[in-house]
VOLO-895518 format. One record per residue (C-alpha): residue number from 0; residue in three letters; x, y, z. Coordinates in Angstrom, 1 decimal. Layout:
N
   n res   east  north     up
 NUM ALA      X      Y      Z
...
% end
This chain:
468
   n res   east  north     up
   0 UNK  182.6  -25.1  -18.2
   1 UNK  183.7  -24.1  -21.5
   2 UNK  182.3  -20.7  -22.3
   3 UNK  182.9  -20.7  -26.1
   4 UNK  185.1  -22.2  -29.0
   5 UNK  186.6  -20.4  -31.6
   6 UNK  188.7  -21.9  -34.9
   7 UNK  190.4  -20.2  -38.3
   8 UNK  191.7  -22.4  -41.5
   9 UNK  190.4  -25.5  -40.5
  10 UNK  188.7  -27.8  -43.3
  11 UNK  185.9  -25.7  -44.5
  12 UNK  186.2  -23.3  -41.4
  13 UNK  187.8  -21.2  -43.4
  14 UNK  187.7  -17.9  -41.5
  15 UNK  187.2  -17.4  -37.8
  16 UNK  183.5  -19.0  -36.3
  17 UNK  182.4  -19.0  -32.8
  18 UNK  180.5  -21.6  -30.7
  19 UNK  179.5  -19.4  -27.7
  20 UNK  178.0  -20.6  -24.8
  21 UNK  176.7  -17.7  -22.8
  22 UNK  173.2  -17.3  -22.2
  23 UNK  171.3  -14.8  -24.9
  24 UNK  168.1  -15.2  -22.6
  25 UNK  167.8  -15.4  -18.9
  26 UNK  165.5  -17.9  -19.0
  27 UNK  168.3  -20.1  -20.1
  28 UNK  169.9  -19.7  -16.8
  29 UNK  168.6  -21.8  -14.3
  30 UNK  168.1  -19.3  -10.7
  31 UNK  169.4  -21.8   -8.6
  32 UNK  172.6  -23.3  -10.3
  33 UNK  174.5  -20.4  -10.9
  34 UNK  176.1  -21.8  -14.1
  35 UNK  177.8  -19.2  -16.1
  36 UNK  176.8  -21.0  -19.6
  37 UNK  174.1  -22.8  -21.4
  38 UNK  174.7  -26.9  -20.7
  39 UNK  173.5  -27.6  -24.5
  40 UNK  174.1  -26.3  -28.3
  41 UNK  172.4  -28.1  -30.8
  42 UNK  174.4  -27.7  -34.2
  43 UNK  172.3  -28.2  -37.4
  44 UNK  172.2  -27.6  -41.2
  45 UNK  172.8  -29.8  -44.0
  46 UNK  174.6  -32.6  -45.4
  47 UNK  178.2  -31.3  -46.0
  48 UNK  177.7  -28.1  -44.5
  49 UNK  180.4  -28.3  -42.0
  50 UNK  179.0  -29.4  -38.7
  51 UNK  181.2  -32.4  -38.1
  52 UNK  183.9  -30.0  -39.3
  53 UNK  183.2  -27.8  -36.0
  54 UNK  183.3  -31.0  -33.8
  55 UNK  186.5  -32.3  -35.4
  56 UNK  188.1  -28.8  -34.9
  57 UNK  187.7  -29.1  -31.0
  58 UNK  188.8  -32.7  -31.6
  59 UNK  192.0  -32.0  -33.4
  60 UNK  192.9  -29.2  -30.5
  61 UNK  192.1  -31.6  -28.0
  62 UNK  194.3  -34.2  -29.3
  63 UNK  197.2  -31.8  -30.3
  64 UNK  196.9  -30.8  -26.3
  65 UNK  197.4  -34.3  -25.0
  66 UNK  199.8  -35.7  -27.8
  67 UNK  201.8  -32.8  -29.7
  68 UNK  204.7  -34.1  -26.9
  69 UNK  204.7  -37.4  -28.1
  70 UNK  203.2  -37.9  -31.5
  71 UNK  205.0  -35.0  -32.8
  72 UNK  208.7  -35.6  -33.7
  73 UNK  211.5  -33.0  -34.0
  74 UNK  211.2  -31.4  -37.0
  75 UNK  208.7  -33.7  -38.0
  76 UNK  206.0  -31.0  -38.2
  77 UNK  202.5  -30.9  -37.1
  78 UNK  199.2  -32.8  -38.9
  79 UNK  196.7  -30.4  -39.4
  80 UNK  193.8  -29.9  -42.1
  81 UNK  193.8  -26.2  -43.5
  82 UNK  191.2  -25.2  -46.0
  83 UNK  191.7  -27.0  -48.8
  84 UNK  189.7  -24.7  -51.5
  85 UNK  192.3  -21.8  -52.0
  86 UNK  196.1  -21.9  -52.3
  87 UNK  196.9  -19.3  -49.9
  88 UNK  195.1  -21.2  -47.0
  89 UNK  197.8  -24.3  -46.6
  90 UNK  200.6  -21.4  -45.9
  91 UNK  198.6  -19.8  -43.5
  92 UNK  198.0  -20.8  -39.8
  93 UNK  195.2  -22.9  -38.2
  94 UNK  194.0  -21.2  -35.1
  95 UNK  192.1  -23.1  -31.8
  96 UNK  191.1  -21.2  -28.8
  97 UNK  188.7  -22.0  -25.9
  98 UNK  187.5  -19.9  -23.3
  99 UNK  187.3  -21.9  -20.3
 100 UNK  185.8  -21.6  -16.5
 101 UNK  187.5  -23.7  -14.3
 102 UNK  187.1  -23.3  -10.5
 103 UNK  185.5  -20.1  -10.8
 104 UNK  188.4  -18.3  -12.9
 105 UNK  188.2  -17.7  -16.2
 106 UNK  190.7  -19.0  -18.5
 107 UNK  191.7  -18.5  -22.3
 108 UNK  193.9  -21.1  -24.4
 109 UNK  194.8  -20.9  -27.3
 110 UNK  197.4  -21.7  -30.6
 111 UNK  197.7  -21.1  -34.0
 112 UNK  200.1  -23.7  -36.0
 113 UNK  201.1  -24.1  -39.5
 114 UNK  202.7  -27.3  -41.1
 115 UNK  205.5  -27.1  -39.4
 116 UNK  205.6  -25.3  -36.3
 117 UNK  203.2  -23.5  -33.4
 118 UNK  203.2  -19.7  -34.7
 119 UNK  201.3  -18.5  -31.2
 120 UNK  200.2  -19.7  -28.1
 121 UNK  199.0  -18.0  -25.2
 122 UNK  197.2  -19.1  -21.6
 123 UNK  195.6  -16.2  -19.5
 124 UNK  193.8  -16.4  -16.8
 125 UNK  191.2  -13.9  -15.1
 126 UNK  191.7  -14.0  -11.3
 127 UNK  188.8  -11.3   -9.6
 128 UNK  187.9  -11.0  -13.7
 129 UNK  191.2   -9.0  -13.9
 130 UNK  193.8  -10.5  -17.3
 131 UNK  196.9  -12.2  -16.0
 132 UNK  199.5  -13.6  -18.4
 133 UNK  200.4  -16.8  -17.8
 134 UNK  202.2  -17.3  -20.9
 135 UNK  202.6  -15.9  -24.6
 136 UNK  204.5  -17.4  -27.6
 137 UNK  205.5  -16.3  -31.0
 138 UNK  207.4  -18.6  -32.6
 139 UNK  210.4  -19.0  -30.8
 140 UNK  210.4  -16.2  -28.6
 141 UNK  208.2  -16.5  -25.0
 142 UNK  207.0  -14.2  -22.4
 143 UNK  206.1  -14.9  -19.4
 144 UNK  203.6  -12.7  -16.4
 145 UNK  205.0  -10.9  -13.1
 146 UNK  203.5  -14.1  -11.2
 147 UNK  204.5  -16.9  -13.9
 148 UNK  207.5  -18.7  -11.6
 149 UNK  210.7  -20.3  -12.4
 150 UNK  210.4  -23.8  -12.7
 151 UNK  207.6  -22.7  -15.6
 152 UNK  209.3  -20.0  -17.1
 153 UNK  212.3  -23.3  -17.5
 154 UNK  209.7  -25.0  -19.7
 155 UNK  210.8  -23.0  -22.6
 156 UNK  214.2  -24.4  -23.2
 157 UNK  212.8  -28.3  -23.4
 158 UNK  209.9  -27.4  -26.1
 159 UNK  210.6  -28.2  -29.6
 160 UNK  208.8  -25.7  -32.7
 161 UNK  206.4  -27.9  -32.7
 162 UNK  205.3  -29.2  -29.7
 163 UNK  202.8  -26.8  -27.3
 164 UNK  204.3  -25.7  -24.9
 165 UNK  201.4  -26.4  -22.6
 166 UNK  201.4  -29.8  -23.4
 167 UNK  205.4  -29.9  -22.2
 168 UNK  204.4  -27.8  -19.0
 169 UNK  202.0  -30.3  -18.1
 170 UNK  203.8  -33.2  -18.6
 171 UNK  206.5  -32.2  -16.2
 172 UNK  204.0  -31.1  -13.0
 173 UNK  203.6  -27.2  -13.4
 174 UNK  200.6  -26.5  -11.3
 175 UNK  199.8  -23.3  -13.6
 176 UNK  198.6  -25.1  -16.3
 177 UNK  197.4  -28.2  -14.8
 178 UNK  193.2  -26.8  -15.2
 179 UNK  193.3  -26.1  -18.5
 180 UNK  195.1  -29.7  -19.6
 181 UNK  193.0  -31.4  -17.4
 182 UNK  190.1  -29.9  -19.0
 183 UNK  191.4  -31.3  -22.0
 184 UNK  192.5  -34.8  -21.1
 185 UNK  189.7  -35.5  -18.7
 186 UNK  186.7  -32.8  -19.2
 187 UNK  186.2  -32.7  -22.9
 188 UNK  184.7  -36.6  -24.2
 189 UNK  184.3  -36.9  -28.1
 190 UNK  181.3  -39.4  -28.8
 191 UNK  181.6  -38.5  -32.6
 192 UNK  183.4  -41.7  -33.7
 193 UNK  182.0  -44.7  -35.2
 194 UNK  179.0  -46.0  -32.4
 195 UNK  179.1  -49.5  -34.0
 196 UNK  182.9  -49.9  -33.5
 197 UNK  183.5  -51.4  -29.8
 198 UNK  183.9  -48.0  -27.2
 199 UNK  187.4  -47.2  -26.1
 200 UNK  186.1  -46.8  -22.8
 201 UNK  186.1  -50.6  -22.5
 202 UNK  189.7  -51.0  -23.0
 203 UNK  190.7  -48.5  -20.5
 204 UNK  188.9  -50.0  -17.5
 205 UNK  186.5  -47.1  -16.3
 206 UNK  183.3  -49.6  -16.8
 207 UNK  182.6  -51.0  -13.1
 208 UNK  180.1  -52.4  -11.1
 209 UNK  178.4  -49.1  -10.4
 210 UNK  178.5  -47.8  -14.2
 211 UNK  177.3  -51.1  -15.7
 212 UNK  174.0  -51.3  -13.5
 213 UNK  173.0  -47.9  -14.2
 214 UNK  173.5  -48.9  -18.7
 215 UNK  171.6  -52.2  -17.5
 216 UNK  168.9  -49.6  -16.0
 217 UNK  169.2  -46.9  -18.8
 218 UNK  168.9  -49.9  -21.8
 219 UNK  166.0  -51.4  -19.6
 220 UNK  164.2  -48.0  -19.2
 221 UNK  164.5  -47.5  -23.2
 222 UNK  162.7  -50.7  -24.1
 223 UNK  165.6  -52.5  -25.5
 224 UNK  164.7  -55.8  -24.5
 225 UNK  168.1  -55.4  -22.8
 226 UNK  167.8  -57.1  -18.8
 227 UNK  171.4  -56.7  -18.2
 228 UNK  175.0  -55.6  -18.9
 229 UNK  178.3  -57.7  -18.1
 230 UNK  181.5  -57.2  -18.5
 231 UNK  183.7  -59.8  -19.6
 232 UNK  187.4  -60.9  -21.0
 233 UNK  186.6  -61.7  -24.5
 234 UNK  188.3  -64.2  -27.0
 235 UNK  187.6  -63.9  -30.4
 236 UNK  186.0  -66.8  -32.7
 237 UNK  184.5  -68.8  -30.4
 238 UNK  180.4  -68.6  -31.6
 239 UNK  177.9  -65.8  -30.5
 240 UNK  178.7  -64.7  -26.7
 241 UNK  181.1  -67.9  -26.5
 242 UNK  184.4  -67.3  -25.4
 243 UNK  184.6  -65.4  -22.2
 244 UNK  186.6  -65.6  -19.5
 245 UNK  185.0  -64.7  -16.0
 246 UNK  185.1  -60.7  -15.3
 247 UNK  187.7  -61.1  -12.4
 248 UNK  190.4  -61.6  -15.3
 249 UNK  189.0  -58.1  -16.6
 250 UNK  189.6  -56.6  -12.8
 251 UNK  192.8  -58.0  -12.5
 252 UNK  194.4  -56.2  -15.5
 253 UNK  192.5  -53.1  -14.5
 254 UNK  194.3  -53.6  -11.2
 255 UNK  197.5  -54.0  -12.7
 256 UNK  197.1  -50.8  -15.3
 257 UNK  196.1  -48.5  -12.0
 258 UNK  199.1  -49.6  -10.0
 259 UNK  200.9  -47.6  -12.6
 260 UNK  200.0  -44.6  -10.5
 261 UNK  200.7  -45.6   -7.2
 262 UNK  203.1  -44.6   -5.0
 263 UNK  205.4  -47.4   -5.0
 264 UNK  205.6  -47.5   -8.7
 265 UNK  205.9  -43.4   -9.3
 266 UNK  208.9  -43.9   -6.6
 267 UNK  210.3  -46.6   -8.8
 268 UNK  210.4  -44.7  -11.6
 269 UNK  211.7  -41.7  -10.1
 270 UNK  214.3  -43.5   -8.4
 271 UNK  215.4  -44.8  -11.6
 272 UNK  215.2  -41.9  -14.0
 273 UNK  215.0  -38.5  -11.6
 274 UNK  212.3  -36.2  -10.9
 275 UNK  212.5  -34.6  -14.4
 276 UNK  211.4  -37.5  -16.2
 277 UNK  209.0  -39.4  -13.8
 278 UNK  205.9  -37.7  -14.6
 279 UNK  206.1  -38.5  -18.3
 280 UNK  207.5  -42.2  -17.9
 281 UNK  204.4  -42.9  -15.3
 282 UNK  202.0  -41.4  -17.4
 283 UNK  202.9  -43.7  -20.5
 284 UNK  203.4  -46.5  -18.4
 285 UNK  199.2  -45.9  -17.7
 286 UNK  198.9  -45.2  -21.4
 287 UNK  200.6  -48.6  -22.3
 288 UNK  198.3  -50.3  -19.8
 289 UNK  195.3  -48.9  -21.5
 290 UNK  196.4  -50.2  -24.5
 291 UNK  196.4  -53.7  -23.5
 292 UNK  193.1  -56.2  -23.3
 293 UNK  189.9  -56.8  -25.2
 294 UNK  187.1  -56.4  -22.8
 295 UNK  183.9  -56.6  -24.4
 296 UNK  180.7  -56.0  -23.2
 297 UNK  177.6  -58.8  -23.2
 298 UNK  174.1  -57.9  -23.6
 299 UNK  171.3  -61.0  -21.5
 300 UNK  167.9  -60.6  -23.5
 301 UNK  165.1  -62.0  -22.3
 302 UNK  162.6  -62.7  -25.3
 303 UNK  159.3  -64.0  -24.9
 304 UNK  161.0  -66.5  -21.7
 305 UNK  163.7  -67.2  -23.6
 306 UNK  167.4  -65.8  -22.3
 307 UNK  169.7  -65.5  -24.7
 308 UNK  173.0  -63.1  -24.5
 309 UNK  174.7  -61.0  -27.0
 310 UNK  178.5  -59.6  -27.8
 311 UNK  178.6  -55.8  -28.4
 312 UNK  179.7  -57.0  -32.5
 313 UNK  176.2  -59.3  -32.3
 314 UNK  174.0  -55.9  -30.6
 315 UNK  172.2  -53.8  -33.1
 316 UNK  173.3  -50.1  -33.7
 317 UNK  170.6  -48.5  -31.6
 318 UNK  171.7  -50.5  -28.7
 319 UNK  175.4  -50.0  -29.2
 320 UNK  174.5  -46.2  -29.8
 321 UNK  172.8  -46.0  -26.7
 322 UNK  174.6  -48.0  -24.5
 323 UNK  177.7  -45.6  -25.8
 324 UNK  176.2  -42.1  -25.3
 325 UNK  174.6  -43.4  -21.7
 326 UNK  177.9  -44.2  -21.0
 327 UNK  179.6  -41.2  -21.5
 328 UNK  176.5  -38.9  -20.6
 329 UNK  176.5  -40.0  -17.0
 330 UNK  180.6  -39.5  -16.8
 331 UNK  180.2  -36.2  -18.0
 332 UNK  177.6  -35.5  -15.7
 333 UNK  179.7  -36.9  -12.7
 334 UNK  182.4  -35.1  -13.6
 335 UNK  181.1  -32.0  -14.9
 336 UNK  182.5  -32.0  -18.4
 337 UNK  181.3  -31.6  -21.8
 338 UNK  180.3  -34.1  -24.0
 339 UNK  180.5  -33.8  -27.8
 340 UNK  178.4  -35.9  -30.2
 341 UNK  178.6  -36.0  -33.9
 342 UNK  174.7  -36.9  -35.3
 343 UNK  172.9  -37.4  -31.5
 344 UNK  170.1  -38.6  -33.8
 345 UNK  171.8  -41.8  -35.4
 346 UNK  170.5  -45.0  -34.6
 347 UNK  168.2  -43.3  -32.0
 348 UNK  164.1  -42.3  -31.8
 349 UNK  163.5  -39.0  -31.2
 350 UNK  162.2  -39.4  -28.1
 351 UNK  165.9  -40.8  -26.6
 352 UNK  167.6  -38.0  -28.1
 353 UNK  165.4  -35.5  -26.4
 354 UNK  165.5  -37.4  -22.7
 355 UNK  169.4  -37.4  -23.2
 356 UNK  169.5  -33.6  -24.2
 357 UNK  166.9  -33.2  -21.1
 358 UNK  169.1  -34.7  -18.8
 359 UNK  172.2  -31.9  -19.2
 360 UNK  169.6  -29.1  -18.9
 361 UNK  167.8  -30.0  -15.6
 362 UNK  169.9  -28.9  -12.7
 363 UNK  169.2  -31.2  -10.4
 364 UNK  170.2  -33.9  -12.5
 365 UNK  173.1  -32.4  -13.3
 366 UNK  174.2  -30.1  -10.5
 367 UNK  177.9  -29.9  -11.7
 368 UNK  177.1  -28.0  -15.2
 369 UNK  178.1  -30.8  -17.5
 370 UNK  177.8  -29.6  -20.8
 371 UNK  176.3  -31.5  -24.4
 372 UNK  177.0  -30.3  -27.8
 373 UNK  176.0  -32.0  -30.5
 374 UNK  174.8  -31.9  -34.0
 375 UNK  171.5  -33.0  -35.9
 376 UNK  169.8  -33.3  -38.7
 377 UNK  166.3  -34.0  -37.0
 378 UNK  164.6  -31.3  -37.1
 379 UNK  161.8  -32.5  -34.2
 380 UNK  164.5  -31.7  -32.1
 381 UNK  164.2  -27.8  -32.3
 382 UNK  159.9  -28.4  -31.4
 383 UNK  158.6  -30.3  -28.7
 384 UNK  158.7  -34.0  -27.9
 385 UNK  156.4  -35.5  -25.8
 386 UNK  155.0  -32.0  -24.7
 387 UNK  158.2  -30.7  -24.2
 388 UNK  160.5  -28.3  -25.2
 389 UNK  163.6  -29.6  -26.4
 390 UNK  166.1  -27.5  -27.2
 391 UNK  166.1  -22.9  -25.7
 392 UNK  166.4  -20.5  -27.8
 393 UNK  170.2  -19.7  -27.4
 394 UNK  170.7  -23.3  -27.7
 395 UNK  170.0  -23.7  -31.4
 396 UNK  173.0  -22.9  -34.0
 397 UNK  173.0  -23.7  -37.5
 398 UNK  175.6  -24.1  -40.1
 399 UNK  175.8  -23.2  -44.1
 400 UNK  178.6  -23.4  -46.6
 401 UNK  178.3  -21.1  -49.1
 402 UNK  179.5  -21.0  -52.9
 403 UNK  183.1  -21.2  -52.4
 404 UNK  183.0  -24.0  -49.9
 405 UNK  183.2  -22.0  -46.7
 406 UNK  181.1  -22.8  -43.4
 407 UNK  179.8  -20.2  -41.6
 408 UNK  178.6  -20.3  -38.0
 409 UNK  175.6  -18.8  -36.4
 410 UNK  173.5  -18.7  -33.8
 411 UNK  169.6  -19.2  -34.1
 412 UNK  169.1  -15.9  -31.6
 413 UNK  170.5  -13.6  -35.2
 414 UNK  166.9  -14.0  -35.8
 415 UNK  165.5  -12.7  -33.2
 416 UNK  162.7  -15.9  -32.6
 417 UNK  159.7  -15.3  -30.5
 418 UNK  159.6  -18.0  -27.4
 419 UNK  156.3  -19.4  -28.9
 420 UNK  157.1  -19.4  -32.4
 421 UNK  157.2  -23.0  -34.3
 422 UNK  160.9  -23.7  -34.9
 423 UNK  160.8  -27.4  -36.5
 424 UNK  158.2  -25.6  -39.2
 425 UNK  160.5  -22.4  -40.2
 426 UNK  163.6  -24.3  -40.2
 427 UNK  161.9  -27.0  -42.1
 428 UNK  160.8  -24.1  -45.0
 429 UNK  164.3  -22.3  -45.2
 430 UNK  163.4  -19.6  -42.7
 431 UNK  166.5  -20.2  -40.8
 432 UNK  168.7  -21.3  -43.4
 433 UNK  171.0  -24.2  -43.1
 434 UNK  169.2  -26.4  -45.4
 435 UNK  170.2  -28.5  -48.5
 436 UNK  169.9  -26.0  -51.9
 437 UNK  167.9  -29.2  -53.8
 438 UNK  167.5  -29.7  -57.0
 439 UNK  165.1  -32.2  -56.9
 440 UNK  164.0  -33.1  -60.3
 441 UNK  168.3  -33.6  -60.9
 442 UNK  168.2  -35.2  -57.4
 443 UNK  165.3  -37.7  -58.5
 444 UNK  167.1  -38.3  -62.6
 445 UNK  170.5  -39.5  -60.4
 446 UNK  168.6  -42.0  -58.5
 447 UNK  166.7  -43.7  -61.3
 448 UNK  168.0  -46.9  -63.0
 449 UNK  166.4  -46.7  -66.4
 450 UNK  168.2  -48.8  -69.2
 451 UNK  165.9  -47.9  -72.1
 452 UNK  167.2  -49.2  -75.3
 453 UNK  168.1  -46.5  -78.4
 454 UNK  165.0  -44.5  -79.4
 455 UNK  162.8  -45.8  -76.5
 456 UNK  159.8  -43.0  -75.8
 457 UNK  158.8  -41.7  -73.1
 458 UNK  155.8  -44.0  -72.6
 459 UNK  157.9  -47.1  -72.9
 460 UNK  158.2  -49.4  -70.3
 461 UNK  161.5  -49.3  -68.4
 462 UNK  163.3  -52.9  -67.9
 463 UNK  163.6  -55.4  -65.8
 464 UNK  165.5  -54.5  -62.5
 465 UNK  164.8  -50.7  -63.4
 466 UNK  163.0  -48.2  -60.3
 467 UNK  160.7  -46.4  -61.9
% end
């Protein structure tokens, strides 16, 4: 479970914030599940405040976890997105670090990087809640704990400036580190990209029969007019839902990407190159498989007796948005991992978003702890929806940017709120915070279209094609 997020220097994040996850109220903590954080935190403020800012922060660490090895060439330095708003910022580090707990031990990762190099990076971990070094960096100098062993301790000589070394460790199978990158390349799923755009998850082959029966059920339930989901092999330009070869072609590349990781292939490559470099040649073997294919998904209506089927590019946005987040909901909830979601609100009634947020906080739905974060501008959400309570008390943070551009962080428990109190109608009248400064009678002048002629009055009457 990830236990909180911290970040420094990062787009308007310009000095430290804190997501954290641990329960404010025990009422939050469900007696039976034993989880040691909330499963949900609602972000909210407004426009251009900086919650997508906090999202793309865990993105970017995510990503620099996975891919600093290979995206990041010697001496190339490393693409990051300082605050932008004063000079001294792009000369100073950006700092990630998430507190983690994996198989009942508490870890903490974390790295601070500037344009071109990692400055810090650390990994601890907190066996019977007592600190153990794992691994600490400062620039090019590393230390290493009484129990770190050899063949990690080697690590060192094989990572360039700017490459984590976690991210080499990984790659070449040290069993130390292996939690905390799994956590990041199979634990943590970013919905906050385009919903309209077709899912990645389609090209990599994790849709089967299992997954797409429970989105024909989930679109079904939600009064889509949606009967069911297939998955086919899809040529391009051939008329609406046209072109599609049956779903065994689909299987058979999925079948050829997986044998990537079998045995008799990891021997092959091992055989070939040595032990050093078979983890890394296997792994983008898979990633080169993933990359092949155009799956897309086809939606059978049934209208009034009449079937007709749809492409996902032919399905409207609340559909697609739905179809997405079900998607990845129920893997993170199989798997136990958190899900992040940029606007949980677009495309989507009020009602959806609050069964989805419902589903991560009831324990025997979700007996593993998967975790949702998410951000909002829909305000309902803090209330109740359909006689229930959406969102706890510690669940709630909002966001605000103040006058020189910076976001700040906090948590909806600063205020002390009383468990009956009415939080869509205080947030809604500035008691919170987090909500647009607006200037309304500048707001309303920007929007009109008035093309009065020279030394027109006020009373005259504006022209053709004006609003008001």
């Amino acid at each position: 479970m990830l236990l909180s997020f911290r970040v420094e220097n990062h787009k308007s994040l310009r000095e430290e914030q804190q997501l954290l996850l641990t329960p404010v109220y025990e009422d939050s903590r469900p007696r039976d599940a034993g989880w040691e954080a909330v499963t949900v935190a609602g972000i909210f403020g407004a426009n251009a405040s900086g919650k997508s800012n906090l999202l793309d922060a865990l993105a970017l660490m995510r990503e620099t976890v996975r891919w600093s090895m290979r995206d990041n060439e010697p001496g190339g330095g490393i693409p990051r997105q300082p605050f932008a708003f004063e000079a001294p910022a792009a000369e100073e580090p950006s700092t990630f670090v998430v507190d983690l707990a994996l198989d009942g031990v508490r870890h903490t990762y974390g790295f601070a990087m500037d344009d071109e190099r990692v400055t810090e990076e650390w990994l601890y971990t907190y066996p019977k809640k007592r600190k153990r070094v794992v691994f600490e960096r400062k620039g090019d100098d590393f230390s290493f704990g009484e129990h770190t062993p050899a063949k990690l301790r080697q690590v060192e000589a094989i990572t360039a400036e700017n490459t984590l070394f976690l991210t080499v460790a990984a790659r070449t199978a040290n069993d130390e580190v292996e939690p905390v990158y799994r956590w990041f390349s199979q634990g943590l799923a970013l919905a906050s990209e385009s919903r309209r755009d077709r899912p990645s998850w389609l090209g990599r082959g994790e849709a089967g029969e299992r997954e797409l029966d429970s989105l024909s059920r989930l679109l079904r339930a939600a009064g889509t007019g949606v009967v069911g989901v297939e998955l086919v092999e899809d040529e391009a330009g051939r008329g609406p839902a046209a072109g599609v070869r049956p779903r065994s072609m689909a299987d058979r590349r999925r079948e050829t990407r997986d044998s990537a990781g079998t045995p008799a292939a990891q021997a092959l490559v091992h055989s070939t190159f040595g032990s050093g470099k078979s983890r890394v040649l296997s792994q983008l073997l898979s990633e080169v498989m993933e990359a092949g294919g155009s799956d897309t998904l086809v939606f059978h209506h049934v209208e009034a007796g009449d079937y007709r089927p749809l492409r996902w590019e032919e399905e409207s946005s609340g559909t697609r948005t739905l179809a997405t987040l079900g998607f990845e909901a129920q893997r993170a909830v199989e798997g136990g991992g958190v899900l992040v979601v940029d606007e949980i609100d677009a495309s989507l009634h009020p009602y959806l978003s609050a069964t989805l947020i419902s589903l991560f906080r009831d324990e025997k739905h979700n007996p593993k702890g998967a975790q949702l974060v998410f951000t909002s501008h829909d305000a309902a959400l803090l209330g109740n929806v359909l006689g229930e309570e959406v969102l706890r008390r510690d669940h709630v943070w909002f966001v605000e940017k103040d006058d020189r551009a910076r976001t700040s962080l906090y948590p909806l428990s600063d205020f002390k709120p009383r468990s009956d109190e009415n939080r869509t109608r205080r947030y809604l009248v500035g008691r919170y915070g987090a909500v647009p400064d607006l200037d309304d009678e500048l707001f309303r002048d920007a929007l009109r279209l008035r093309t009065e002629t020279p030394g027109a009055g006020a009373g005259a009457e504006p022209k053709e094609g004006s609003l008001w």
